[in-house]
C-alpha positions as CSV (number, residue, x, y, z in Angstrom):
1,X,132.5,72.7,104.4
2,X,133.2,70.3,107.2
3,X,136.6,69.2,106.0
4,X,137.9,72.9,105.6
5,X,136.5,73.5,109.2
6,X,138.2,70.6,110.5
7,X,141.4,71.5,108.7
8,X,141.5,75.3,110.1
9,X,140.9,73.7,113.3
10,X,144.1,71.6,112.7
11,X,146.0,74.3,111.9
12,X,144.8,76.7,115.0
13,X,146.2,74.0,116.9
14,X,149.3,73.1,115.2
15,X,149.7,77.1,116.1
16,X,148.8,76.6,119.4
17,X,151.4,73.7,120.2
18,X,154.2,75.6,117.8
19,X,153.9,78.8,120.6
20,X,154.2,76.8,123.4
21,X,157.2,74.9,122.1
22,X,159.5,78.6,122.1
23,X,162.2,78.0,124.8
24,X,160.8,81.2,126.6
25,X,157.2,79.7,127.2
26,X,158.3,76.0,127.6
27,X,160.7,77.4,130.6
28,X,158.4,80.0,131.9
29,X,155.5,77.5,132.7
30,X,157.2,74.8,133.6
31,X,157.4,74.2,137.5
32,X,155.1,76.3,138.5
33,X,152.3,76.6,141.2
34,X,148.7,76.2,140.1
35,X,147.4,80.0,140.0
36,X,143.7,78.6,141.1
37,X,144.8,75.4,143.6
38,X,148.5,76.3,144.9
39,X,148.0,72.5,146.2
40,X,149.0,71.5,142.6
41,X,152.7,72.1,141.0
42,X,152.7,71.9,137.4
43,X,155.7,70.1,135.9
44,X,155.4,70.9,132.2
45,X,153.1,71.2,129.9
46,X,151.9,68.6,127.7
47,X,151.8,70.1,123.9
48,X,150.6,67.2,122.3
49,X,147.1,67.8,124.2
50,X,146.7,71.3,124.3
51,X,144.7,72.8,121.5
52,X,141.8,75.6,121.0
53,X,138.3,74.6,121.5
54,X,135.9,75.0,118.9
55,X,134.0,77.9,120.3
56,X,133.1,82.1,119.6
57,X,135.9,83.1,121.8
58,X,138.4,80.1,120.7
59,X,139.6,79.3,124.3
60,X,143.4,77.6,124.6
61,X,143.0,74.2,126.3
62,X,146.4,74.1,128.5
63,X,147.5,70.7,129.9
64,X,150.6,70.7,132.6
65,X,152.0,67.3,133.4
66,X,151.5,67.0,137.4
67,X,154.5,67.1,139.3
68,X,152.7,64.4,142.0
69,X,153.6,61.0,140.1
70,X,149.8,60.0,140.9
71,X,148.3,63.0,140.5
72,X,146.2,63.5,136.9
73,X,146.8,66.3,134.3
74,X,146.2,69.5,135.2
75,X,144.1,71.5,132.8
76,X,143.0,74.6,132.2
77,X,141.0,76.7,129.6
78,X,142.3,80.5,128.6
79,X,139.5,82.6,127.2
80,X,140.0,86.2,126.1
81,X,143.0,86.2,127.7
82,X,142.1,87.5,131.3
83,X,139.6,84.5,132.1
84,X,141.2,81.6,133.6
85,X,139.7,78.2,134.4
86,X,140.9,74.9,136.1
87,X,138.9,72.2,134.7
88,X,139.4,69.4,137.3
89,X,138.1,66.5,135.7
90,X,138.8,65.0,132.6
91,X,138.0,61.7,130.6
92,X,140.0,61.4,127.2
């Protein structure tokens, strides 16, 4: 049971990163201002680490590449489509 769960989860996510390769999305969030701290410019984002969490409402995880050199990834989490969160902290 675990395995299969861990192997839809796998494939959610190879969905996930597969969208968000399409020219169309790559180019329309790329350089763009953070919709909840204008401070931050998001560069790209970083497919390799987004993914869908493993909850009800299966929330996309969004990682942008921060345009500040120093800065650290930006993330955010997408649930039901109209709920937007910056998660400001992060520890992989």
């Amino acid at each position: 049971m675990a395995r299969q769960r861990k192997e839809n989860r796998d494939k959610i996510k190879l969905l996930v990163q597969e969208s968000l390769k399409e020219n169309h999305c790559f180019e329309a969030l790329s350089n763009i201002l953070c919709p909840l701290d204008p401070a931050l410019l998001c560069k790209q984002i970083h497919i390799s680490k987004c993914k869908t969490m493993d909850s009800k409402m299966k929330p996309i995880w969004i990682v942008f590449e921060n345009a500040d050199s120093f800065g650290q990834d930006i993330n955010f989490i997408f649930k039901n489509g109209d709920d937007l969160r910056y998660v400001k902290h992060v520890i992989d």
